[in-house]
KOLTOR-363839 format. One record per residue (C-alpha): x, y, z; residue in one letter. Coordinates in Angstrom, 1 decimal, decimal comma. Example, Ala and Ser with C-alpha at 12.3 -4.5 7.8 and 13.67 -1.06 7.14 Angstrom:
2
<r <12,3; -4,5; 7,8>; A>
<r <13,7; -1,1; 7,1>; S>
//
This chain:
441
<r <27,1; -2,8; -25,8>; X>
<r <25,8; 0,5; -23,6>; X>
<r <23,1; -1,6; -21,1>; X>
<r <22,7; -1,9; -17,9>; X>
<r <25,1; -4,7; -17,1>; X>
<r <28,0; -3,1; -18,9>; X>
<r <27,5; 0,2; -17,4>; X>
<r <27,6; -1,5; -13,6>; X>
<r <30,8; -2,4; -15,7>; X>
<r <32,1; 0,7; -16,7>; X>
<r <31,3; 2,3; -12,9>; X>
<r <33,1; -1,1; -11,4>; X>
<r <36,5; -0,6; -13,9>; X>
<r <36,5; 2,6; -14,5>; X>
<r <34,9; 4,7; -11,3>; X>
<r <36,4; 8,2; -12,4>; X>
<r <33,9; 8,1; -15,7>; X>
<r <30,9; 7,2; -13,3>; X>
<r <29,4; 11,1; -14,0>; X>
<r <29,1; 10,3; -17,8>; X>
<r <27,0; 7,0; -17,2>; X>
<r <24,3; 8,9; -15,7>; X>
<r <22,4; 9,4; -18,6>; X>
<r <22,0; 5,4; -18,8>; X>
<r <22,2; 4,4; -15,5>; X>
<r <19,0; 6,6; -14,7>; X>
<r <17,2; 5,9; -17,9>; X>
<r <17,5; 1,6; -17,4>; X>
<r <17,0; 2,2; -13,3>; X>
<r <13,9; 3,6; -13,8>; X>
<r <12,0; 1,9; -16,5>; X>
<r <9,0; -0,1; -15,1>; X>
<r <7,4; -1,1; -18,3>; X>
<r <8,1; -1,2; -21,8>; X>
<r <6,4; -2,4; -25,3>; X>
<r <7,9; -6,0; -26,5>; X>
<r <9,1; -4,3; -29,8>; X>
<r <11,8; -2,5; -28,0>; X>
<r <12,5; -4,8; -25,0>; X>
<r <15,6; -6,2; -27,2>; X>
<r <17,5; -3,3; -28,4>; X>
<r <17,2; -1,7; -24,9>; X>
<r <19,4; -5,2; -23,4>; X>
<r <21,0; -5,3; -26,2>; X>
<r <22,2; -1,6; -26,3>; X>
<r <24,5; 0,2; -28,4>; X>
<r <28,5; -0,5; -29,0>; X>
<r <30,7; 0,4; -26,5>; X>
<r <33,5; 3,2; -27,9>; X>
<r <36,5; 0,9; -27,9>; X>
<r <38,1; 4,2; -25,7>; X>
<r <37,5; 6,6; -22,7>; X>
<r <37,6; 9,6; -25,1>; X>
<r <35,3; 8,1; -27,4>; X>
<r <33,1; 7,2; -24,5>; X>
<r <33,1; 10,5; -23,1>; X>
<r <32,8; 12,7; -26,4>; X>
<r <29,3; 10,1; -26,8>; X>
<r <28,1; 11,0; -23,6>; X>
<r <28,9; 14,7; -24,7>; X>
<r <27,3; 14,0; -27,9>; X>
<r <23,6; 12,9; -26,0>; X>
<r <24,3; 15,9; -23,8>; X>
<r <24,4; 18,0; -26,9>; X>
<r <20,6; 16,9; -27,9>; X>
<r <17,9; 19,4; -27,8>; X>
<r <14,9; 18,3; -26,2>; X>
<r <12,1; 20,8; -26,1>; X>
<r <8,3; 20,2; -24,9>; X>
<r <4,9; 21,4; -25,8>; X>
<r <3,1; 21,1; -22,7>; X>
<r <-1,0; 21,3; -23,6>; X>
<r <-3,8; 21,5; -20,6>; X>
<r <-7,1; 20,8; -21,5>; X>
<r <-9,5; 22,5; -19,4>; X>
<r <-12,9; 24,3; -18,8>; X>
<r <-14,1; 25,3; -15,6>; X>
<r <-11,0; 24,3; -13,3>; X>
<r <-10,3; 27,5; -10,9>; X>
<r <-10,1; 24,9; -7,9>; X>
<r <-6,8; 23,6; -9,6>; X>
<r <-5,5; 25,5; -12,0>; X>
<r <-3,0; 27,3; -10,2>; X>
<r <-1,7; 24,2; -8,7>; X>
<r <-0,9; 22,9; -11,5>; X>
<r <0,4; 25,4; -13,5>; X>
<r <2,7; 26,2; -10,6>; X>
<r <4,3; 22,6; -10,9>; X>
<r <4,7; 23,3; -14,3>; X>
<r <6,1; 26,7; -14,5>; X>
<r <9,1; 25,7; -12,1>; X>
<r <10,0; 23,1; -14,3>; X>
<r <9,9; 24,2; -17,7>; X>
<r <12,9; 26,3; -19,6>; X>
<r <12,7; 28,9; -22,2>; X>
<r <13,0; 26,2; -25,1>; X>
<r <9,2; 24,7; -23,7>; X>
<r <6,0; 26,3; -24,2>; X>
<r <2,9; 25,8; -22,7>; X>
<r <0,0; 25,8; -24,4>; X>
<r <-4,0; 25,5; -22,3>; X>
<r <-7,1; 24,6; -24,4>; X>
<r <-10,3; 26,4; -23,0>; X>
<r <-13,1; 24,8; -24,0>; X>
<r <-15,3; 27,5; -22,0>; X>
<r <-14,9; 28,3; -18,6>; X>
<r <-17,7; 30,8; -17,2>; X>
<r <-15,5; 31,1; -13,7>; X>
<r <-12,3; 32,1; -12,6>; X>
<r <-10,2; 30,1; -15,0>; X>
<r <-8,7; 32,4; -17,6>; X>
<r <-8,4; 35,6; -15,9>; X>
<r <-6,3; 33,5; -12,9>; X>
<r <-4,4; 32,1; -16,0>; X>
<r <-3,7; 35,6; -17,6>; X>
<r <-3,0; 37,5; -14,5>; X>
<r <-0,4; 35,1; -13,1>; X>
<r <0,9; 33,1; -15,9>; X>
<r <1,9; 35,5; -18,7>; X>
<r <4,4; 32,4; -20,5>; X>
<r <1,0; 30,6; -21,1>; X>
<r <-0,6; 30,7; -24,9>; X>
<r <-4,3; 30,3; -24,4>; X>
<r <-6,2; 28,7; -26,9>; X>
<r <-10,0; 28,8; -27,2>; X>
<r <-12,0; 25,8; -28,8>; X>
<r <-15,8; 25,0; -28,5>; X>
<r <-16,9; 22,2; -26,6>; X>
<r <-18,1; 19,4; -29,1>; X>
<r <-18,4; 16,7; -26,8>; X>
<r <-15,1; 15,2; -28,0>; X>
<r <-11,8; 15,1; -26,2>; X>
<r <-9,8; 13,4; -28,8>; X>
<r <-11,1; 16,5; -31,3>; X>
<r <-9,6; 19,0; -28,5>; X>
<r <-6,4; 16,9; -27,8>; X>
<r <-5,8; 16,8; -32,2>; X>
<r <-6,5; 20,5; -31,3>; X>
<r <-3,3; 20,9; -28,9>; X>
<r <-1,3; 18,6; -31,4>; X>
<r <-1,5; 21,0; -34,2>; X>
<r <-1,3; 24,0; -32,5>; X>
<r <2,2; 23,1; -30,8>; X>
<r <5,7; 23,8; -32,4>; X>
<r <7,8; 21,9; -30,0>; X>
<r <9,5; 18,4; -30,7>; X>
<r <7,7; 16,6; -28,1>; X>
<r <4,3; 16,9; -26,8>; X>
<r <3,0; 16,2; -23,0>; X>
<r <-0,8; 16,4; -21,9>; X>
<r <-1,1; 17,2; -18,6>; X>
<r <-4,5; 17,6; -17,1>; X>
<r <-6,0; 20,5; -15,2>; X>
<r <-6,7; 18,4; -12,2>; X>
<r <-3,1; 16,9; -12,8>; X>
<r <0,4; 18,5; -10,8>; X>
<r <3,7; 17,3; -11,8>; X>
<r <6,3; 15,8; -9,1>; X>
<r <9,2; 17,9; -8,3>; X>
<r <11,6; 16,7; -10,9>; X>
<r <9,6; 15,1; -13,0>; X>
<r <9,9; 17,2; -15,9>; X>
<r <13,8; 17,4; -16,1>; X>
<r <14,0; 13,7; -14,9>; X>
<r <11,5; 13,2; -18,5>; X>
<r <14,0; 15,2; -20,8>; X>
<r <17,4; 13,5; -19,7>; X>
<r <15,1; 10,2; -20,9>; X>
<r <13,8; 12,3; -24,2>; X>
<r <17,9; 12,2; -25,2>; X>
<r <18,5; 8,8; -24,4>; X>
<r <15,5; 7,8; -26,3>; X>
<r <16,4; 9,8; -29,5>; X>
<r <20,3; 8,4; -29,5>; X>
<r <18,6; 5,0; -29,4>; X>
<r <16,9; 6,0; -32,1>; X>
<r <13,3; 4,7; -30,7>; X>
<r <10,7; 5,5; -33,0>; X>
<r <6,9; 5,8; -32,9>; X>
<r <7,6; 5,9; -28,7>; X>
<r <4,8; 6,8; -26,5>; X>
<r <6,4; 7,6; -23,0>; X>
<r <3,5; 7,1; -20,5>; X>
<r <4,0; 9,3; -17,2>; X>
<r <2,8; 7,7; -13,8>; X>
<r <-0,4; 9,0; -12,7>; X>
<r <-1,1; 8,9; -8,5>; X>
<r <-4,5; 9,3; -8,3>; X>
<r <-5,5; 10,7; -4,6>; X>
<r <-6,9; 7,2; -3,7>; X>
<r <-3,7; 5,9; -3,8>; X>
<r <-4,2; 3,9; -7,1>; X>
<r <-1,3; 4,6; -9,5>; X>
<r <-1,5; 3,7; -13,4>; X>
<r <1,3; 3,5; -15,7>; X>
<r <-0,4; 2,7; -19,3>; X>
<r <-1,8; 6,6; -19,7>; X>
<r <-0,2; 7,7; -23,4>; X>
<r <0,7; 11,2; -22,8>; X>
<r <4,1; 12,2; -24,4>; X>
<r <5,2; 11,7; -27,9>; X>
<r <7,0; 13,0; -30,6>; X>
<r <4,7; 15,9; -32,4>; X>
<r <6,2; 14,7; -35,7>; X>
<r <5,0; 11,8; -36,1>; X>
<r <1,2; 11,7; -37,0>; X>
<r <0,2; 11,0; -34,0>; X>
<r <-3,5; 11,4; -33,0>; X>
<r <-5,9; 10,6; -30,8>; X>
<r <-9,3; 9,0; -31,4>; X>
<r <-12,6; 8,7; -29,0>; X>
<r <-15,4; 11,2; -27,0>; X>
<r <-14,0; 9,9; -23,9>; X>
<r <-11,3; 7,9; -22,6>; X>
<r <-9,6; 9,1; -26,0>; X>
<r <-6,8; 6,7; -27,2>; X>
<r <-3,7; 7,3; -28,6>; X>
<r <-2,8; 6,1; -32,5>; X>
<r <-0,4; 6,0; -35,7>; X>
<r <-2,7; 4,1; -37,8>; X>
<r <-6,5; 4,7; -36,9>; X>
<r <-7,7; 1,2; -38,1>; X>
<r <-4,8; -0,4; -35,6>; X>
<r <-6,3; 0,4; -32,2>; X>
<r <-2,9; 2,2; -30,8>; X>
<r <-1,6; -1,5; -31,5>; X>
<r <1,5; 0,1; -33,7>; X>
<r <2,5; 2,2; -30,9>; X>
<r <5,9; 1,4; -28,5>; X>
<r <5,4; 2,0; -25,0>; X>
<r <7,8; 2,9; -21,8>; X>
<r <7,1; 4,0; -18,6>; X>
<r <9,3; 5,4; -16,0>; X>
<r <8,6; 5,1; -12,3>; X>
<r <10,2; 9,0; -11,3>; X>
<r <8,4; 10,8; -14,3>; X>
<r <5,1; 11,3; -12,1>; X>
<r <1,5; 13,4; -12,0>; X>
<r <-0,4; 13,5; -9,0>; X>
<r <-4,4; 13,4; -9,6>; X>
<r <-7,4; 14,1; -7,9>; X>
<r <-10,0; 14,4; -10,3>; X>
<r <-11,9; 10,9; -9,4>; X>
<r <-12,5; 12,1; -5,7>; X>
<r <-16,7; 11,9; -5,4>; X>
<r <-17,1; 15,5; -4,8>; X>
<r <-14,9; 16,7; -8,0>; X>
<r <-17,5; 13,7; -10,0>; X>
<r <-20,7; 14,8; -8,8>; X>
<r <-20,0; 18,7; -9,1>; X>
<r <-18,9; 17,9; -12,6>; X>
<r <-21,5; 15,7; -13,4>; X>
<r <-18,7; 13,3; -15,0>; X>
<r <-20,6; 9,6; -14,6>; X>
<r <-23,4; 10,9; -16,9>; X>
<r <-21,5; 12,9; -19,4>; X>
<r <-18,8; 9,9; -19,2>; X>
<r <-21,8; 7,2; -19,8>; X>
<r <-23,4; 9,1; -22,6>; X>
<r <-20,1; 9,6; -24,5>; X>
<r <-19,1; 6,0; -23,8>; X>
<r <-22,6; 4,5; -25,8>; X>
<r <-21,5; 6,3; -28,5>; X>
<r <-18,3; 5,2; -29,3>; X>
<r <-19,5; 1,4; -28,3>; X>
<r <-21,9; 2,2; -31,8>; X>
<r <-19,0; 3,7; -33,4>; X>
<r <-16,4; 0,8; -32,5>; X>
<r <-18,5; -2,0; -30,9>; X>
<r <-15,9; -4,3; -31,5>; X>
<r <-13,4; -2,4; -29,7>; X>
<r <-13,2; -3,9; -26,0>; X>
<r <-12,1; -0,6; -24,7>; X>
<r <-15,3; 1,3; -25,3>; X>
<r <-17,2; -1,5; -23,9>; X>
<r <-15,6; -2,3; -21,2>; X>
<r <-15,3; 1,6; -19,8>; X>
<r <-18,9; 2,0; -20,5>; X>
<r <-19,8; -0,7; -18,4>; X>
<r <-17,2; 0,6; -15,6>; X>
<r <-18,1; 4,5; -15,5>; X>
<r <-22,0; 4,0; -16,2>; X>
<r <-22,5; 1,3; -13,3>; X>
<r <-24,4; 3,2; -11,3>; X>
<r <-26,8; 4,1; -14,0>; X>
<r <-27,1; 0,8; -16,0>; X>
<r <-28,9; -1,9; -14,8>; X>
<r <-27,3; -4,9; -13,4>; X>
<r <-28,4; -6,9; -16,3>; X>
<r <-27,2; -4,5; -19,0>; X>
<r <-23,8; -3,8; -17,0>; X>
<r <-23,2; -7,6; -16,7>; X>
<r <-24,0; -8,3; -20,5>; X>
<r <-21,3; -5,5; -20,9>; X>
<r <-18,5; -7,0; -19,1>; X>
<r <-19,4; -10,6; -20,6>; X>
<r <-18,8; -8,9; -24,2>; X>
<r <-15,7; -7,0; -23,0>; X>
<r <-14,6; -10,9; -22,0>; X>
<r <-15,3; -12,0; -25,7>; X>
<r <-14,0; -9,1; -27,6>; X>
<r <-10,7; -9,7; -25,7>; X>
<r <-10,3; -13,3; -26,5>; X>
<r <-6,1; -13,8; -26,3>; X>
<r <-5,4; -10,7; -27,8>; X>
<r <-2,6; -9,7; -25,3>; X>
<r <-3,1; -6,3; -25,9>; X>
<r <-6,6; -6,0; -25,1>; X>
<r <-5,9; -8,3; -22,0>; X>
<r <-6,0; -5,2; -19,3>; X>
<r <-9,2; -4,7; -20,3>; X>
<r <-10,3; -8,8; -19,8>; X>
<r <-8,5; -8,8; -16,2>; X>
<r <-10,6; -5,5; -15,3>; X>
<r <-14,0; -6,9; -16,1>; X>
<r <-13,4; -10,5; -15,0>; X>
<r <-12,4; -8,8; -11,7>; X>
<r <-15,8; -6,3; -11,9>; X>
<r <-17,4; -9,5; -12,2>; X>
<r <-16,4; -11,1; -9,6>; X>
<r <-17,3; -7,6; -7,2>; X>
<r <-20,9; -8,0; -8,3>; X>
<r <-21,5; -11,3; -7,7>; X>
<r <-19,5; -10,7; -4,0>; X>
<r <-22,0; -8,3; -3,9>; X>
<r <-25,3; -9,8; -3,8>; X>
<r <-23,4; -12,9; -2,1>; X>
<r <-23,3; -15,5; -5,4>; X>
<r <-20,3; -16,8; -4,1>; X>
<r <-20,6; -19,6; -6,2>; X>
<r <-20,6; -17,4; -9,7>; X>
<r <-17,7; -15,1; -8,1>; X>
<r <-15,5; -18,3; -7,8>; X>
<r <-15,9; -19,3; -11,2>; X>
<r <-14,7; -15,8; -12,5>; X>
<r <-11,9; -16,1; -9,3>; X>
<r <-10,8; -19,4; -11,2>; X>
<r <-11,1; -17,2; -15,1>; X>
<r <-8,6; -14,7; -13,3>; X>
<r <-6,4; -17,0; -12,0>; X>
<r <-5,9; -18,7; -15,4>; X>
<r <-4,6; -14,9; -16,7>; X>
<r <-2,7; -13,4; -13,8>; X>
<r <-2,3; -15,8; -10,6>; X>
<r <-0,6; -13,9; -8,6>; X>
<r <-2,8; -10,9; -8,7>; X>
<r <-3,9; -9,1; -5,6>; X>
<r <-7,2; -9,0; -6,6>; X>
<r <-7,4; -12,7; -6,6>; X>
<r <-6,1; -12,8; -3,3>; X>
<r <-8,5; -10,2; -2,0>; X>
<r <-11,6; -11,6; -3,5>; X>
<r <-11,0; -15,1; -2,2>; X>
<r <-9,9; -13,9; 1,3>; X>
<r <-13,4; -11,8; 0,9>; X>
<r <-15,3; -14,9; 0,7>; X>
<r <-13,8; -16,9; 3,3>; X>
<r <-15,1; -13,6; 5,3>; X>
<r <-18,2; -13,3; 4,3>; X>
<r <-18,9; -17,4; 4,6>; X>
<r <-17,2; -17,2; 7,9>; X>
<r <-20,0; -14,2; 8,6>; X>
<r <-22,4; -16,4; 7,8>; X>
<r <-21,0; -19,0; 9,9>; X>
<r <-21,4; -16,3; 12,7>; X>
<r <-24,7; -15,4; 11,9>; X>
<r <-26,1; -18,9; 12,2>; X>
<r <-24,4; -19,7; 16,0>; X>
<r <-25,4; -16,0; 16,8>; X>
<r <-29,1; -17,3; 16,0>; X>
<r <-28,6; -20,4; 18,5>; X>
<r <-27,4; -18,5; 20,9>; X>
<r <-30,0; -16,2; 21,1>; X>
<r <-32,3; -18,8; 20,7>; X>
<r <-30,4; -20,7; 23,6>; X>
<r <-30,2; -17,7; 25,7>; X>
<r <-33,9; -16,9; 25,4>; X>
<r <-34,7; -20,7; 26,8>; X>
<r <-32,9; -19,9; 29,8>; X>
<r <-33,3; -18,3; 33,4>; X>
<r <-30,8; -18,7; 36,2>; X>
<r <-28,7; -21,1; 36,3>; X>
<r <-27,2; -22,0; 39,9>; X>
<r <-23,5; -23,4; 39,9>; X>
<r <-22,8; -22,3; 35,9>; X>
<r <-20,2; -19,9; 34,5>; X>
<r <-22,0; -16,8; 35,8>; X>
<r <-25,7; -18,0; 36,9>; X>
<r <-27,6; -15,0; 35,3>; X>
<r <-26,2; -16,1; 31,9>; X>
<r <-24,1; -13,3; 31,4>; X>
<r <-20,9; -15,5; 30,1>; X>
<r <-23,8; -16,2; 26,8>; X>
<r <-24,6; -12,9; 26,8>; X>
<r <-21,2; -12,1; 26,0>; X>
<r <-20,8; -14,8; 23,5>; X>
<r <-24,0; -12,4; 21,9>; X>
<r <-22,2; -9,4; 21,8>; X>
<r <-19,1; -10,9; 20,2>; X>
<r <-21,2; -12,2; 17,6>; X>
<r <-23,0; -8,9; 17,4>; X>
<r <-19,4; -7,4; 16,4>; X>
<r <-18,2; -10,3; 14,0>; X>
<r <-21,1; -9,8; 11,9>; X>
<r <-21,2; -5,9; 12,0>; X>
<r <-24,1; -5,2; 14,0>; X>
<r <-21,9; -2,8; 16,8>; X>
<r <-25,1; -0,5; 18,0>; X>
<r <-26,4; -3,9; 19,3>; X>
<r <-22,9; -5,3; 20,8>; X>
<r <-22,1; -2,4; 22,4>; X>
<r <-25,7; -1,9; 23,9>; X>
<r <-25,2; -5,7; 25,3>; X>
<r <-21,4; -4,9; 26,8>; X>
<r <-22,5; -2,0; 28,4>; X>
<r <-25,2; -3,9; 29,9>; X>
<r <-22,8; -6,3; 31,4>; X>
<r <-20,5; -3,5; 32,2>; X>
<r <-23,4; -1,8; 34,3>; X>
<r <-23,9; -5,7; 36,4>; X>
<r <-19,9; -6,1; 36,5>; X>
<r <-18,9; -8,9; 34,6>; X>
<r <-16,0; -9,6; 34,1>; X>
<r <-15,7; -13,2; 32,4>; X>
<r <-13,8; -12,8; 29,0>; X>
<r <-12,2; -9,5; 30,8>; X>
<r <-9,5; -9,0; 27,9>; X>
<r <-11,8; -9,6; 24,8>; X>
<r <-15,0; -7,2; 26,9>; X>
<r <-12,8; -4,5; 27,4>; X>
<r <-10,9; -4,6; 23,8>; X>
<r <-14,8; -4,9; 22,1>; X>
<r <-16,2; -2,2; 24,5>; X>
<r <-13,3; 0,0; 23,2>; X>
<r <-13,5; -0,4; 20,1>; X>
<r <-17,2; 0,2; 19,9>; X>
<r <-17,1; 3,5; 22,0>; X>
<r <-14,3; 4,8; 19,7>; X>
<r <-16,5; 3,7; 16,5>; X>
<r <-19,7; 4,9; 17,6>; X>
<r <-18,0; 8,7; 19,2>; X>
//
């Protein structure tokens, strides 16, 4: 059977017919996720040709696959990244691709960029409904291509990434993988990547998408995108930078995000995906009480369905932030231990319980910085101590002073002792003063 083992095989036995396992090699090498429903016929694989010739006229026959792609942008008002990203596109795509960008009503730059520089692209013009599911069915129908790919204004593809996506296009129709959904890798600017984005798919197969905001992907409407196979490569890649605060606030996304997201929590309120991204994107403007309730239903709308289960670890987790927060450590442990029970060994786990031993060790800090103040304040000079104007409790101050985040004060303190040339604790005085003088320049 063509998997991975038996291609290590194949490259082991037969090394002059490594060049025509390529296609496999790269497409098993690379997958970091992938739906149950297709997990077995990708080990299992397909029958090995009982030949060389046979092998190599299959490899020709995969070859021999046209693959082309509709490539749709969606955008309005984008003239800070427009160019970027049709630049990462353009270099990438072949006569047999098209791409096609959605204006939903740009009043700057935008389109006359787009026309003066980038004749290949069809622009499309659709009023803005407050829907981007309506103007994503929009791009659907208006493509001709086999496959489809969304790529966002405020999105750039990685060198590669579109040729890298059409050598796994072939391999995915000789497997004969149906109702796919081949979500890129998005690197947002912050560093945070995400892999479960539904972006490319076959344009064939009545697929649509369904939601204001935060639009998901689906076959059947009534099945929540449930129906739908998934695999994600780790070299098929788009770089983001759309969450960055100043692109939000000029944008004006957390209220248009919030009002779209209360509408489809009426229109689906059993859907934990509405629910739970409300409560995420209108934090800020809910009130702790109404964002809480939110991520409490998210919990229950989830119950084991493991495929609403990203959406229970994400709330959990944005409950245990709050209650960090406003320092209920007590509540924040009990949702640490509800994590735990789903994914234990989970980063964020480890991050929030370190975060607590912190902040109780801050505490800690804060109540011997209290005695020692208080101790220091009882004293005078002491003949035959440490140092006998105090100064060795004085630096036991400032160091407390920098545990607990209060630097303007430590570093007023160490210069003070600096100034009457103290030099008890040498090591730890001159590493704090340091620090301080570089934070505070």
């Amino acid at each position: 059977m063509y998997n991975k083992r038996n291609i290590d095989f194949i490259k082991k036995h037969h090394p002059h017919l490594t060049r025509y396992t390529t296609y496999f090699d790269d497409f098993y090498n690379h997958i970091v996720s992938i739906s149950m429903k297709h997990k077995d016929l990708l080990e299992d694989g397909i029958e090995t040709p009982n030949n060389e010739h046979q092998h190599i006229d299959l490899i020709k026959e995969i070859e021999n696959i046209s693959v082309d792609i509709s490539i749709i942008i969606i955008c309005k008002n984008e003239e800070r990244v427009i160019q970027r990203c049709l630049d990462s596109i353009s270099k990438q795509t072949d006569n047999q691709d098209e791409i096609i960008l959605i204006d939903t009503g740009s009043t700057d730059n935008t389109i006359p960029i787009v026309l003066d520089h980038y004749p290949m692209v069809k622009v499309k013009h659709l009023e803005w409904k407050d829907n981007f599911a309506e103007v994503r069915n929009y791009g659907i129908k208006v493509s001709s291509k086999k496959w489809i790919f969304f790529i966002d204004a405020d999105e750039h593809l990685e060198e590669n990434s579109l040729h890298t996506l059409k050598h796994y296009l072939k391999v995915i129709e000789f497997l004969g993988l149906e109702k796919i959904c081949v979500n890129p890798i998005i690197a947002n600017s912050n560093g945070h990547i995400v892999r479960g984005v539904r972006r490319i798919f076959r344009g064939s197969e009545e697929f649509q998408y369904f939601g204001s905001i935060h639009e998901e992907l689906r076959l059947d409407i009534k099945k929540y995108g449930q129906d739908i196979n998934e695999i994600s490569f780790d070299n098929v890649i788009l770089h983001h930078d759309g969450y960055e605060t100043h692109v939000m606030e000029e944008k004006n996304k957390i209220k248009r995000n919030t009002k779209l997201l209360k509408d489809m929590v009426v229109i689906e309120e059993k859907h934990p995906r509405w629910v739970y991204f409300y409560a995420r994107d209108g934090q800020s403007i809910l009130g702790s009480e109404e964002y809480l309730l939110l991520l409490k239903r998210t919990i229950e709308l989830c119950h084991d369905n493991k495929y609403y289960e990203q959406y229970k670890i994400r709330a959990i987790s944005d409950l245990i932030r709050f209650h960090i927060d406003i320092n209920d450590s007590k509540k924040a442990k009990y949702y640490i231990t509800q994590l735990k029970e789903l994914v234990d060994d989970f980063s964020d786990v480890f991050y929030y319980e370190t975060l607590i031993k912190i902040n109780e060790l801050k505490r800690e800090y804060a109540i011997l910085l209290e005695q020692s103040i208080n101790y220091r304040n009882s004293k005078s000079i002491e003949f035959g101590s440490i140092n006998s104007n105090l100064f060795h409790i004085d630096m036991l101050i400032a160091i407390l002073f920098f545990e607990i985040g209060e630097y303007q004060r430590a570093f007023k303190l160490l210069s003070k002792l600096e100034d009457n040339k103290y030099e008890g604790f040498k090591d730890k005085f001159i590493y704090l003063s340091q620090a301080l003088k570089e934070y505070i320049e």
